[in-house]
Biopython code that builds the backbone (N, CA, C, O; Angstrom):
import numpy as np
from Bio.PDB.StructureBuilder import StructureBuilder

atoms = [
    (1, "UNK", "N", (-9.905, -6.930, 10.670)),
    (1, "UNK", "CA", (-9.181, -7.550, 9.571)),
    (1, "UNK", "C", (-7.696, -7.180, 9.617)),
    (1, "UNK", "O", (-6.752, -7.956, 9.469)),
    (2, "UNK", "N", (-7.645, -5.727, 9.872)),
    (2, "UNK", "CA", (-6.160, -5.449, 10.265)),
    (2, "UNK", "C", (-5.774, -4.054, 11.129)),
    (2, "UNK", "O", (-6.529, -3.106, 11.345)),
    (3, "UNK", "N", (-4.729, -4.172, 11.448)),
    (3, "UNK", "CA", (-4.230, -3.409, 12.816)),
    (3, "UNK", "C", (-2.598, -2.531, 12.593)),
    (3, "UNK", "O", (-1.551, -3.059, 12.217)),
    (4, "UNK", "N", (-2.782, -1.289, 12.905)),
    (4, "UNK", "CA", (-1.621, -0.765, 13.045)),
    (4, "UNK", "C", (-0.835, -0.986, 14.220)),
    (4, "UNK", "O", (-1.272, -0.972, 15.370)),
    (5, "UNK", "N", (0.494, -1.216, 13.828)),
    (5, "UNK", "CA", (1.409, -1.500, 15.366)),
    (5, "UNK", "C", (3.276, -1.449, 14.545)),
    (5, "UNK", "O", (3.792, -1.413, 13.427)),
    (6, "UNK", "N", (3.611, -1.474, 15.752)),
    (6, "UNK", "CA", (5.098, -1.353, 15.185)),
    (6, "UNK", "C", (5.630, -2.143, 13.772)),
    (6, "UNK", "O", (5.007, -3.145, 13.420)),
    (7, "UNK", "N", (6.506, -1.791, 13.168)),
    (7, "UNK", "CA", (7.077, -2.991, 11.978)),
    (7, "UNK", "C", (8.311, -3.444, 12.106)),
    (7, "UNK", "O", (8.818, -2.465, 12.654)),
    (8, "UNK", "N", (9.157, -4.209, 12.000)),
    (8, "UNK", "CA", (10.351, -4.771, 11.769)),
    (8, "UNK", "C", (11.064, -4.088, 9.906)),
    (8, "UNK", "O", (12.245, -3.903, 9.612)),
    (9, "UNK", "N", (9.977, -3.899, 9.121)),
    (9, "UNK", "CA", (10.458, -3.096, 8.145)),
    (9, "UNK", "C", (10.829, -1.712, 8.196)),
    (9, "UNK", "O", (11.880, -1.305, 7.701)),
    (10, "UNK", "N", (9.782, -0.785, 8.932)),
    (10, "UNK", "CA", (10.148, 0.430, 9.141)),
    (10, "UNK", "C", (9.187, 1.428, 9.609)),
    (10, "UNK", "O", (8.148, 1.490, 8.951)),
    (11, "UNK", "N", (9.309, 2.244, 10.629)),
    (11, "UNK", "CA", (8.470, 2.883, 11.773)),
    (11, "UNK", "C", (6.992, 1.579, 12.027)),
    (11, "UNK", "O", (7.198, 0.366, 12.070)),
    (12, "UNK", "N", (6.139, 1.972, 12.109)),
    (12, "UNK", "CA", (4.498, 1.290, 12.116)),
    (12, "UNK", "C", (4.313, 1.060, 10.675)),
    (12, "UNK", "O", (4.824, 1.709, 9.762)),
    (13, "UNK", "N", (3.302, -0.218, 10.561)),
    (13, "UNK", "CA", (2.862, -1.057, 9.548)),
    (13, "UNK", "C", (1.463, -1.475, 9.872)),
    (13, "UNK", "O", (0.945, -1.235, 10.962)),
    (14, "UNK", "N", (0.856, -2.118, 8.876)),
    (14, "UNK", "CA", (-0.212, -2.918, 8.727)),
    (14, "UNK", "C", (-0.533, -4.274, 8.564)),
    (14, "UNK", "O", (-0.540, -4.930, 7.523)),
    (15, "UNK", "N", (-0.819, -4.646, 9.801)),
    (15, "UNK", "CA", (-1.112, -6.232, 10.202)),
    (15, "UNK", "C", (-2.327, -6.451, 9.859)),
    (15, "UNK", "O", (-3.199, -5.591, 9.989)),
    (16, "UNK", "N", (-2.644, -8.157, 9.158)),
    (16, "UNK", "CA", (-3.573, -8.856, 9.560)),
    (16, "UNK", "C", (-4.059, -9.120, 10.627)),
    (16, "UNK", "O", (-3.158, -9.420, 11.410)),
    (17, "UNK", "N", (-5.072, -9.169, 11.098)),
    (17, "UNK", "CA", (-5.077, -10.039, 12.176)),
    (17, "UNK", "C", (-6.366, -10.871, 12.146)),
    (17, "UNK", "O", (-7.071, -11.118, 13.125)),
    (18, "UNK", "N", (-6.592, -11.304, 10.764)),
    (18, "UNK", "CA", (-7.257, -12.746, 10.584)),
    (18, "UNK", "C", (-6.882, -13.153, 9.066)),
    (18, "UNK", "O", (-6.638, -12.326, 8.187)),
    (19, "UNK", "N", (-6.874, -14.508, 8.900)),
    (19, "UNK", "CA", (-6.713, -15.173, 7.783)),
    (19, "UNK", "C", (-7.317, -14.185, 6.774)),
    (19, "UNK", "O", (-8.520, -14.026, 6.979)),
    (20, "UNK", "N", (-6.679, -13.251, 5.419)),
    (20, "UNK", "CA", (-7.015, -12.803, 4.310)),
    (20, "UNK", "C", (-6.770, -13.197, 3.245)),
    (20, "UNK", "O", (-5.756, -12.670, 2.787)),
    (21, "UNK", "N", (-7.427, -14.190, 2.345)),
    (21, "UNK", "CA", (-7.684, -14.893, 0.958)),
    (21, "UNK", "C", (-7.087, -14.030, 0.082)),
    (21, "UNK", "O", (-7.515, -12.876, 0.082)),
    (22, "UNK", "N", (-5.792, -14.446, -1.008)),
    (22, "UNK", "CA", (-5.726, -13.555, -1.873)),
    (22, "UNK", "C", (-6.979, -13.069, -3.332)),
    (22, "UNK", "O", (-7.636, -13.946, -3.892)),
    (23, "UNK", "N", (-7.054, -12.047, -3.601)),
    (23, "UNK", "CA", (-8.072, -11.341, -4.526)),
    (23, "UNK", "C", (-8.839, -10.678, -3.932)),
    (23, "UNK", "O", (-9.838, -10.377, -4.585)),
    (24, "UNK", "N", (-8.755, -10.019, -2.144)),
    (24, "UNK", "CA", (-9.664, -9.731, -1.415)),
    (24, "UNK", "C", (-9.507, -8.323, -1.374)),
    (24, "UNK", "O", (-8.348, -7.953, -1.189)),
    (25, "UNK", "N", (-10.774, -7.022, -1.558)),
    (25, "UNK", "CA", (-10.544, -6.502, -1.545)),
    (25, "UNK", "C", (-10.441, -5.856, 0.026)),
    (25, "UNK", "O", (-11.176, -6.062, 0.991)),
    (26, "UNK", "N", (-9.209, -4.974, -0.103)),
    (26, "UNK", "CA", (-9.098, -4.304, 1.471)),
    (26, "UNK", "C", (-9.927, -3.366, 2.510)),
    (26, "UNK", "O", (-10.440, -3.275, 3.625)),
    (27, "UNK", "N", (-9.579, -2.573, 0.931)),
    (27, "UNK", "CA", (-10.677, -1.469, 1.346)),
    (27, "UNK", "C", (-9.967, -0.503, 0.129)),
    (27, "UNK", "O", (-9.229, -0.962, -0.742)),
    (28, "UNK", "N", (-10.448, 1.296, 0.289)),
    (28, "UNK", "CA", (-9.832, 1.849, -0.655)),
    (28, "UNK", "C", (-9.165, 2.904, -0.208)),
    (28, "UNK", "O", (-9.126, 3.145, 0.999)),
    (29, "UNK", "N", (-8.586, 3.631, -1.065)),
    (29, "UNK", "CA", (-7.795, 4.819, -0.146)),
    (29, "UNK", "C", (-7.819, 5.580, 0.090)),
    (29, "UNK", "O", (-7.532, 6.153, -0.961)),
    (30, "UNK", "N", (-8.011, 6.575, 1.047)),
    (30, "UNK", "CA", (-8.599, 7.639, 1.370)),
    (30, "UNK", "C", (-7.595, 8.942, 1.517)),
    (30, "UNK", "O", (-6.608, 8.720, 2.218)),
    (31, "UNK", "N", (-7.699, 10.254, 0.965)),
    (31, "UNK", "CA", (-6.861, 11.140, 1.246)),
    (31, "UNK", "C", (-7.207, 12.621, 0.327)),
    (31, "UNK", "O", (-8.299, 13.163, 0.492)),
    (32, "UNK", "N", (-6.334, 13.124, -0.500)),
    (32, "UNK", "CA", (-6.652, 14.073, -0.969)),
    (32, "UNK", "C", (-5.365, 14.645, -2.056)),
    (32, "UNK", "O", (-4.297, 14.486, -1.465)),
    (33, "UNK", "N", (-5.193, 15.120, -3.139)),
    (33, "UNK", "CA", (-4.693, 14.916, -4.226)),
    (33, "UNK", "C", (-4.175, 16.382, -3.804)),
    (33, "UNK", "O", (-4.871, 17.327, -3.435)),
    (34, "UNK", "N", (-2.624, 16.325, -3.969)),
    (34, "UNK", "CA", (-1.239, 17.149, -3.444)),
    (34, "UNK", "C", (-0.572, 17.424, -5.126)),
    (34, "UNK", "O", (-0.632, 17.086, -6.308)),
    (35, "UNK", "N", (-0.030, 18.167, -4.284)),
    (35, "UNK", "CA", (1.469, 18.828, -5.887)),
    (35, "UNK", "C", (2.186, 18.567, -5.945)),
    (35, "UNK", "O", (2.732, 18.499, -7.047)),
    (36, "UNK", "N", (3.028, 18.058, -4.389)),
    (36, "UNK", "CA", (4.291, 18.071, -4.160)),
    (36, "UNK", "C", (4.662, 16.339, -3.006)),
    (36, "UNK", "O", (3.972, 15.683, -2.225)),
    (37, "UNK", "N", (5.743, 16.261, -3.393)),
    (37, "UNK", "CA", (6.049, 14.558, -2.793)),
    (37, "UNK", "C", (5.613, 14.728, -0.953)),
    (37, "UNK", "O", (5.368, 15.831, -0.464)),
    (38, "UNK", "N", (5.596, 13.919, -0.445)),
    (38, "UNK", "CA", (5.874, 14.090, 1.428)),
    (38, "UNK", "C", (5.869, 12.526, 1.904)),
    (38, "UNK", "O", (6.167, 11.653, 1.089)),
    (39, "UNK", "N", (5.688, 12.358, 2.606)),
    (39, "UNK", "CA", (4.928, 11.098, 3.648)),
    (39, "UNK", "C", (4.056, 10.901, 3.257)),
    (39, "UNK", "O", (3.327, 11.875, 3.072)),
    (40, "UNK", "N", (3.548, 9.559, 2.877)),
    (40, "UNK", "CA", (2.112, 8.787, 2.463)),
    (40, "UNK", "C", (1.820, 9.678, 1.516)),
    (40, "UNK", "O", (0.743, 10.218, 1.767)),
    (41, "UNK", "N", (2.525, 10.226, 0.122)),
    (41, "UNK", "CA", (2.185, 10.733, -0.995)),
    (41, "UNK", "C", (2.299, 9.608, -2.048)),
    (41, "UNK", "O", (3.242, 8.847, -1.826)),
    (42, "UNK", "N", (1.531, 9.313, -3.186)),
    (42, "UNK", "CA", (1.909, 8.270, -3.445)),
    (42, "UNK", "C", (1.694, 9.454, -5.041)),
    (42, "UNK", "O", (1.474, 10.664, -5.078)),
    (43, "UNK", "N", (1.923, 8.201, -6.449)),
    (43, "UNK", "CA", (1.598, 8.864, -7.288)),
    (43, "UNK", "C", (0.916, 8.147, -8.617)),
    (43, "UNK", "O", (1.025, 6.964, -8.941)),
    (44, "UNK", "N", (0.110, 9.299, -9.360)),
    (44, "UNK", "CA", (-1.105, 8.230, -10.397)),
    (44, "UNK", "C", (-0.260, 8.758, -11.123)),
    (44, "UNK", "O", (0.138, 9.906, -10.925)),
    (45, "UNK", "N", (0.344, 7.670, -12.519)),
    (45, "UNK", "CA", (1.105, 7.919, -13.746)),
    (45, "UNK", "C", (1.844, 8.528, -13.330)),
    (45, "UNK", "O", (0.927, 9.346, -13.410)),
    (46, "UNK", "N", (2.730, 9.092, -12.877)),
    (46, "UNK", "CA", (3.656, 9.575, -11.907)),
    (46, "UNK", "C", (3.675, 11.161, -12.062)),
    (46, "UNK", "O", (4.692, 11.854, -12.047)),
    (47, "UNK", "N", (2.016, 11.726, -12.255)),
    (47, "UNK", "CA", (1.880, 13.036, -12.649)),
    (47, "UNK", "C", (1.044, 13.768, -11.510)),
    (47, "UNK", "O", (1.224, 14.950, -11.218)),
    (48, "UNK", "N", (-0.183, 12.677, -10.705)),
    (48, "UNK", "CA", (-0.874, 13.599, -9.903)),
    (48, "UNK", "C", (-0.644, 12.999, -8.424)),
    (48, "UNK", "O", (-1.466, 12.089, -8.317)),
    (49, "UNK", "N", (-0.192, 13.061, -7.709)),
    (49, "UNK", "CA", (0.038, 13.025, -6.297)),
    (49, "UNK", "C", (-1.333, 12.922, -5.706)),
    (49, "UNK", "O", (-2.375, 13.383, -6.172)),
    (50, "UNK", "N", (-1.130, 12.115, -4.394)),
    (50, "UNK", "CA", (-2.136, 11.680, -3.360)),
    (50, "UNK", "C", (-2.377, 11.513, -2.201)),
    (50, "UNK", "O", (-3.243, 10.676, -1.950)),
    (51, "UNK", "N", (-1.851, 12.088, -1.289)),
    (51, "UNK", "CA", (-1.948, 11.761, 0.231)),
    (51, "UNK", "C", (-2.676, 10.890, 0.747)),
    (51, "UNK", "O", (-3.897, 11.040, 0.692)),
    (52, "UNK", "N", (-2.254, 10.045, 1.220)),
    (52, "UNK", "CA", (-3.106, 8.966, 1.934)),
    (52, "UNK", "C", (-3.853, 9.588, 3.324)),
    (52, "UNK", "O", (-3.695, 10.798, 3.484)),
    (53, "UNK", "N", (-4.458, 9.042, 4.095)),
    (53, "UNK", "CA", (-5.161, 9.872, 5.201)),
    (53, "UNK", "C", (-5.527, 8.570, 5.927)),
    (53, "UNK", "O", (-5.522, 8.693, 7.152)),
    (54, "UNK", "N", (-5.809, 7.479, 5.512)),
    (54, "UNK", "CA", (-6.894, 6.340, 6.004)),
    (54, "UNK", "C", (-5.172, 5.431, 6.947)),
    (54, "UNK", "O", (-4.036, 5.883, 6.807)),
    (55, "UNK", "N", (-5.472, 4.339, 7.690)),
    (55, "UNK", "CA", (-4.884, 3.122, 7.565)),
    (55, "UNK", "C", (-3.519, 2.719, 6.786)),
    (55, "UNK", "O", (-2.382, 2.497, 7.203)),
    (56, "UNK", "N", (-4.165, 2.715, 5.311)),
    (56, "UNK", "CA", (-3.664, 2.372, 4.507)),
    (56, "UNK", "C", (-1.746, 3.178, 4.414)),
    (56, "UNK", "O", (-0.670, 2.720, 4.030)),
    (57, "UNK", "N", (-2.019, 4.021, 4.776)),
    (57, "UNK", "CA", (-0.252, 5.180, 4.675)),
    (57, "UNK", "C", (0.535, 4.156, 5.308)),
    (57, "UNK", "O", (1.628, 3.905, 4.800)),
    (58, "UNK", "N", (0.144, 3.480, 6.401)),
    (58, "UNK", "CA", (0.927, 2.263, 7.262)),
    (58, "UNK", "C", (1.359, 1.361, 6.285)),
    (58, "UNK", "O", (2.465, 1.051, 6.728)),
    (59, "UNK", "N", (1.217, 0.767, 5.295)),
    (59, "UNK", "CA", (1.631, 0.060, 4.678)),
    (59, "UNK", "C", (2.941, 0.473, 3.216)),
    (59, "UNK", "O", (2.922, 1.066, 2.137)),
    (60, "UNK", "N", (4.202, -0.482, 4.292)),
    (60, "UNK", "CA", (4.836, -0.862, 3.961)),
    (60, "UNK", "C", (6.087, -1.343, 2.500)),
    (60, "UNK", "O", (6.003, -2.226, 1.647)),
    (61, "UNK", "N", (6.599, -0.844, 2.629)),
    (61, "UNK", "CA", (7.023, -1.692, 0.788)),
    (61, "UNK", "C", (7.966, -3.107, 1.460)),
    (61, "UNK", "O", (8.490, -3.273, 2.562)),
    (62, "UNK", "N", (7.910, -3.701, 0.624)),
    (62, "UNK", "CA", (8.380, -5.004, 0.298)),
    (62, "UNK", "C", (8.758, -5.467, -1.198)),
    (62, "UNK", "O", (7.874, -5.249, -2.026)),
    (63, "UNK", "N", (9.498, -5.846, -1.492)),
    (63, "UNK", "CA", (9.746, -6.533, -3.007)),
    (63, "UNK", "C", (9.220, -7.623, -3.433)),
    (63, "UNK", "O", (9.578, -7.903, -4.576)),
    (64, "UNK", "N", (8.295, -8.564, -2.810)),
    (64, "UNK", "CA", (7.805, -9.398, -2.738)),
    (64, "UNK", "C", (6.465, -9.098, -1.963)),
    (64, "UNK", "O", (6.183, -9.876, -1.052)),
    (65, "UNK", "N", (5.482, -7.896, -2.267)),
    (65, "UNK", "CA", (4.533, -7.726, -1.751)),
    (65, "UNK", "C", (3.280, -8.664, -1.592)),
    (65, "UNK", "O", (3.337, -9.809, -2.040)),
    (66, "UNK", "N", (2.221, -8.229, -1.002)),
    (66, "UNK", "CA", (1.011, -9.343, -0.632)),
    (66, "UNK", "C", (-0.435, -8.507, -1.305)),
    (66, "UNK", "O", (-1.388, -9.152, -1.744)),
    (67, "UNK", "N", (-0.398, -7.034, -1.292)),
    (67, "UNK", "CA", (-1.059, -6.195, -1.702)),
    (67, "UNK", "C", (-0.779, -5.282, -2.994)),
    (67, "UNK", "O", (0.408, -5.037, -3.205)),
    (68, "UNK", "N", (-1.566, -4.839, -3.737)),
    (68, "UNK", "CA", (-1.344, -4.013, -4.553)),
    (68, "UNK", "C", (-2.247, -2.456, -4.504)),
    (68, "UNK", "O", (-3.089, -2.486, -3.606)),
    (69, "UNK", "N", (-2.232, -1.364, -5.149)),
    (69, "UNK", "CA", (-3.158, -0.491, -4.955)),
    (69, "UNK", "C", (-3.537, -0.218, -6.385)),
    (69, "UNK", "O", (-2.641, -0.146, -7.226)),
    (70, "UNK", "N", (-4.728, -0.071, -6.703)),
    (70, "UNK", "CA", (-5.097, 0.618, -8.228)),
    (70, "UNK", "C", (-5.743, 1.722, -8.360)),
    (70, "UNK", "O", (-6.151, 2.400, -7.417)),
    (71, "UNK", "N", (-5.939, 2.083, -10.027)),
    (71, "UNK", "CA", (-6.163, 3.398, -10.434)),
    (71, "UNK", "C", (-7.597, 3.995, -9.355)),
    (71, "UNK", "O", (-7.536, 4.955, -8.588)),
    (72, "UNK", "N", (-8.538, 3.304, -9.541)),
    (72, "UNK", "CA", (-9.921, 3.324, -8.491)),
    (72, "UNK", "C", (-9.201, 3.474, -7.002)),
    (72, "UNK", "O", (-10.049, 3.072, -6.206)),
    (73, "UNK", "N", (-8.244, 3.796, -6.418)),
    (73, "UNK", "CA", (-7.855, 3.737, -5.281)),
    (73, "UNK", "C", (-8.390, 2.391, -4.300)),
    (73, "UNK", "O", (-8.628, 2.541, -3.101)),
    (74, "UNK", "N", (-8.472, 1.653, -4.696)),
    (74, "UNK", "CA", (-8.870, -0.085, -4.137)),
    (74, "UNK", "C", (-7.390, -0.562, -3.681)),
    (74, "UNK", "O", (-6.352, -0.281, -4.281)),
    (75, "UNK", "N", (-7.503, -1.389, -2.425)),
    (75, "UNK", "CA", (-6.509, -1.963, -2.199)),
    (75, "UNK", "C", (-6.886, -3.724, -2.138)),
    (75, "UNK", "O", (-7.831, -4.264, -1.563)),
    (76, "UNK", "N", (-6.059, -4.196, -2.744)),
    (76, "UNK", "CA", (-6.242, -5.778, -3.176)),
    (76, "UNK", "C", (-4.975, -6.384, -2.678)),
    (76, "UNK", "O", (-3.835, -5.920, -2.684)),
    (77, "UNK", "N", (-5.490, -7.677, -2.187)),
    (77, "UNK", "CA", (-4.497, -8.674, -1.746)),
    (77, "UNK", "C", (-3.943, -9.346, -2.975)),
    (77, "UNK", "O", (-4.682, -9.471, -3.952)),
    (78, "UNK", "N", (-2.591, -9.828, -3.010)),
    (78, "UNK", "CA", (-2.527, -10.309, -3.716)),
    (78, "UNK", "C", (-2.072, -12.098, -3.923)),
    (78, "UNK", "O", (-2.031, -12.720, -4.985)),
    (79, "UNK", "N", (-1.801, -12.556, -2.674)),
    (79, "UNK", "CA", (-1.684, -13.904, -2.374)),
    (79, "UNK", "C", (-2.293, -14.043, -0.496)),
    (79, "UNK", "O", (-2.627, -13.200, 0.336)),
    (80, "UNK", "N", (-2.219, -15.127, -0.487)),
    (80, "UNK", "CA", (-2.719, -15.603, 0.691)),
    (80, "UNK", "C", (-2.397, -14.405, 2.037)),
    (80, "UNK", "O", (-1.170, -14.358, 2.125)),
    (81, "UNK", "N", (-3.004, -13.483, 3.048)),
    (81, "UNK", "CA", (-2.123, -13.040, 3.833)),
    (81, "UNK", "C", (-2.324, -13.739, 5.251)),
    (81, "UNK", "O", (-3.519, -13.760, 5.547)),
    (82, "UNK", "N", (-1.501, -14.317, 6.209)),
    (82, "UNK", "CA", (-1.591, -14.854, 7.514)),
    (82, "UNK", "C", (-2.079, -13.832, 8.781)),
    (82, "UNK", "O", (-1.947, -12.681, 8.364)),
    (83, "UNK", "N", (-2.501, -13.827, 9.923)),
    (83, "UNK", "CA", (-2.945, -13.260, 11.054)),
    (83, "UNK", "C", (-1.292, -13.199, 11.694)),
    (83, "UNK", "O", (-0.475, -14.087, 11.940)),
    (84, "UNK", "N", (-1.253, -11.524, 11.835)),
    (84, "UNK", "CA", (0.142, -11.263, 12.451)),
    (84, "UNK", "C", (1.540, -11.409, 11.264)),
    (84, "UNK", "O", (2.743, -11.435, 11.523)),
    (85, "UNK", "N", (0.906, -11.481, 10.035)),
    (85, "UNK", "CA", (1.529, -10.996, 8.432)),
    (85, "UNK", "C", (1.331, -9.596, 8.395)),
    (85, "UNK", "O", (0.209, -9.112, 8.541)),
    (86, "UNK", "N", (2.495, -8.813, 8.180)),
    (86, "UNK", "CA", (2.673, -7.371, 7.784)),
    (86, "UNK", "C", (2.227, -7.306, 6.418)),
    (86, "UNK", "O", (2.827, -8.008, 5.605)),
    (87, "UNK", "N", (1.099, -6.448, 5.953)),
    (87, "UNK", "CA", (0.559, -6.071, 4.484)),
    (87, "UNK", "C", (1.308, -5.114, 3.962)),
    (87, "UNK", "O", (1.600, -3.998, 4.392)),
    (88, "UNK", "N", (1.659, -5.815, 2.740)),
    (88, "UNK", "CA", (3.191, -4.822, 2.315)),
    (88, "UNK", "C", (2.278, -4.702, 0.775)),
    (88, "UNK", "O", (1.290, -5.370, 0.469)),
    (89, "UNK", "N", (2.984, -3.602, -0.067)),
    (89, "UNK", "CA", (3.112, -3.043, -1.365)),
    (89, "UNK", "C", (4.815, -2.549, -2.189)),
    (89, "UNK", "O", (5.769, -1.818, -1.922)),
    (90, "UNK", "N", (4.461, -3.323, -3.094)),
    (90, "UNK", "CA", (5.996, -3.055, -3.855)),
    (90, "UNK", "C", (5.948, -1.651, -4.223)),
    (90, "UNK", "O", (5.165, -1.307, -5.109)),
    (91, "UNK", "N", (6.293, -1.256, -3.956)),
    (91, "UNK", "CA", (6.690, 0.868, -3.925)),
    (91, "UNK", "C", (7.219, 0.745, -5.549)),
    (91, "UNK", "O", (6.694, 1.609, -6.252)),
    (92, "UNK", "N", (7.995, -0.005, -6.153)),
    (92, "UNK", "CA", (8.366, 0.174, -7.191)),
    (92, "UNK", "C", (8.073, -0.025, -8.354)),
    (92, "UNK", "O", (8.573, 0.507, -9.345)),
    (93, "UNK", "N", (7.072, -0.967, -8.291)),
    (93, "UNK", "CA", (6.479, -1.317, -9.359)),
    (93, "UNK", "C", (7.211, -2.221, -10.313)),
    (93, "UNK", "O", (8.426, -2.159, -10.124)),
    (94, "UNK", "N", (6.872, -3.007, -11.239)),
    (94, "UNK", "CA", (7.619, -3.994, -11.814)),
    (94, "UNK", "C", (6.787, -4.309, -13.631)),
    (94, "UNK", "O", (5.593, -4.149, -13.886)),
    (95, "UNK", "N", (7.665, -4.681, -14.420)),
    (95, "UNK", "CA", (7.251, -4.919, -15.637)),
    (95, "UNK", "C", (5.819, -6.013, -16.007)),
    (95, "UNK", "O", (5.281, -6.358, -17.059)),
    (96, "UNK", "N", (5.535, -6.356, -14.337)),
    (96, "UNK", "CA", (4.086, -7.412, -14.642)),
    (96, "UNK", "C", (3.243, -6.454, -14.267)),
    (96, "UNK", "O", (2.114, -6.587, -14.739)),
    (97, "UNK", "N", (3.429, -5.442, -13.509)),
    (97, "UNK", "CA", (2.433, -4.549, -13.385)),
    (97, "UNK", "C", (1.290, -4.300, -14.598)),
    (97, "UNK", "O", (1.626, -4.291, -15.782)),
    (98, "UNK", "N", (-0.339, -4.065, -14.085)),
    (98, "UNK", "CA", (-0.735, -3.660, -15.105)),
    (98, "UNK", "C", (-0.611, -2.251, -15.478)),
    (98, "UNK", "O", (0.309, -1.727, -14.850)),
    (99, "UNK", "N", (-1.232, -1.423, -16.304)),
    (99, "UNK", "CA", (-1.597, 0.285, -16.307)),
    (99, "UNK", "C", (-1.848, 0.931, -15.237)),
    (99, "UNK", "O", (-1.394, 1.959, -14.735)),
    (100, "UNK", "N", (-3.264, -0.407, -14.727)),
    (100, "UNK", "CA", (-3.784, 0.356, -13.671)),
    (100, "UNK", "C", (-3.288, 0.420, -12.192)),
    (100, "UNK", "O", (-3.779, 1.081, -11.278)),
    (101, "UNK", "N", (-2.269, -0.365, -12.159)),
    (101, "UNK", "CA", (-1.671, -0.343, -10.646)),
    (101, "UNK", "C", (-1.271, 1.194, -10.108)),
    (101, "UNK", "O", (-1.162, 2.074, -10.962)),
    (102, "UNK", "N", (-1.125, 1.412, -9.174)),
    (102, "UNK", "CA", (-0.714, 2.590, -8.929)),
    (102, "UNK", "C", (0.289, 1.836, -7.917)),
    (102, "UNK", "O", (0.116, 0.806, -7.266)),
    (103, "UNK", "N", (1.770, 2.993, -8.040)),
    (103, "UNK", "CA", (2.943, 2.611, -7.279)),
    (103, "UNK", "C", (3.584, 3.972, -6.949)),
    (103, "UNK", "O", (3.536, 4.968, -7.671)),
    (104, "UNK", "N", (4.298, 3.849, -5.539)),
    (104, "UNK", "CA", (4.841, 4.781, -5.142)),
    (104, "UNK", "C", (6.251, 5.287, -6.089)),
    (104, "UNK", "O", (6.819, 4.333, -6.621)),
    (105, "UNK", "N", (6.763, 6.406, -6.310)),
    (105, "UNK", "CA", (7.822, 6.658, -7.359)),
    (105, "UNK", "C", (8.696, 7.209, -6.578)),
    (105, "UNK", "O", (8.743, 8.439, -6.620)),
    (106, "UNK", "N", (9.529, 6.570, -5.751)),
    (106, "UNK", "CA", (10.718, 6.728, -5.322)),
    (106, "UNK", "C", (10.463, 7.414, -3.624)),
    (106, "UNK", "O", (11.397, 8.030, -3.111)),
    (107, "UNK", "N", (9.192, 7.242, -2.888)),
    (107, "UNK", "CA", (8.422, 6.861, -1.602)),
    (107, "UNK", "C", (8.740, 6.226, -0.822)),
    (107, "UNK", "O", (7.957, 5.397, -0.356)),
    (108, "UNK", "N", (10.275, 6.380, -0.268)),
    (108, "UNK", "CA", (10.168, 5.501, 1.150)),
    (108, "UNK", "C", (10.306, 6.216, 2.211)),
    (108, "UNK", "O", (11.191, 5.857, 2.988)),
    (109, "UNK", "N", (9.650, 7.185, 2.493)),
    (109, "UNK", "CA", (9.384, 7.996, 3.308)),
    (109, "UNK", "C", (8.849, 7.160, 5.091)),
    (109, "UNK", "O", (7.942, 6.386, 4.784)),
    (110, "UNK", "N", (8.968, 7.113, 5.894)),
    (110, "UNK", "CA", (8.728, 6.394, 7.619)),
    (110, "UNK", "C", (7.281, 6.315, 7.269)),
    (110, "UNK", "O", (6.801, 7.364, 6.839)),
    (111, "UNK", "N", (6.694, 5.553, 7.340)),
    (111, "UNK", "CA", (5.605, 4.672, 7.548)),
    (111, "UNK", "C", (4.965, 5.549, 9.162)),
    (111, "UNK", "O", (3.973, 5.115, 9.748)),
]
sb = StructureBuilder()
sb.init_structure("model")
sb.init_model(0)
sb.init_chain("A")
sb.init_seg("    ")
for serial, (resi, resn, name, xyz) in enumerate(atoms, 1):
    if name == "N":
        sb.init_residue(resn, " ", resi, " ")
    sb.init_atom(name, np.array(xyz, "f"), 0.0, 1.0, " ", f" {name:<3s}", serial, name[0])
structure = sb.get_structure()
């Protein structure tokens, strides 16, 4: 469904590499709950930290993302994604966000 390889956004990313329907779930995220910011740390309510471990750390921010991540650590598409489309997440989060989204808080750490 998808593949790590170089990005044009920044270090390695996360490709499709078959047609993904938006509302699909990805998969979820795998890692282990930290104190302190690093690489692939992300954060819940911007109080408990998370290390990613899986795939998923490869992905990307974009301002116009395709994916989102939530409180359940689930990763969801969020519009159509193409084969050889980089799977991106808005790091910043935005006022349509729901509660439960989880977003990186100031995370642009090399992919």
């Amino acid at each position: 469904m998808f593949e790590v390889k170089q990005s044009p956004i920044h270090g390695r990313g996360l490709f499709a590499t078959e047609f993904i329907p938006a509302g699909i779930l990805l998969g979820n995220l795998e890692g282990f709950s930290v104190d302190d910011d690093g690489p692939y740390v992300l954060w819940v309510d911007g109080v408990q930290g998370f290390c990613v471990t899986n795939d998923f750390k490869y992905i990307n921010h974009n301002n116009n993302a395709n994916s989102a991540y939530y409180d359940d650590l689930t990763v969801v598409t969020l519009r159509d994604i193409y084969p050889g489309e980089e799977i991106t997440h808005d790091y910043r989060g935005d006022d349509k966000d729901t509660d439960e989204e989880m977003v990186f808080d100031d995370m642009l750490e090399p992919a």
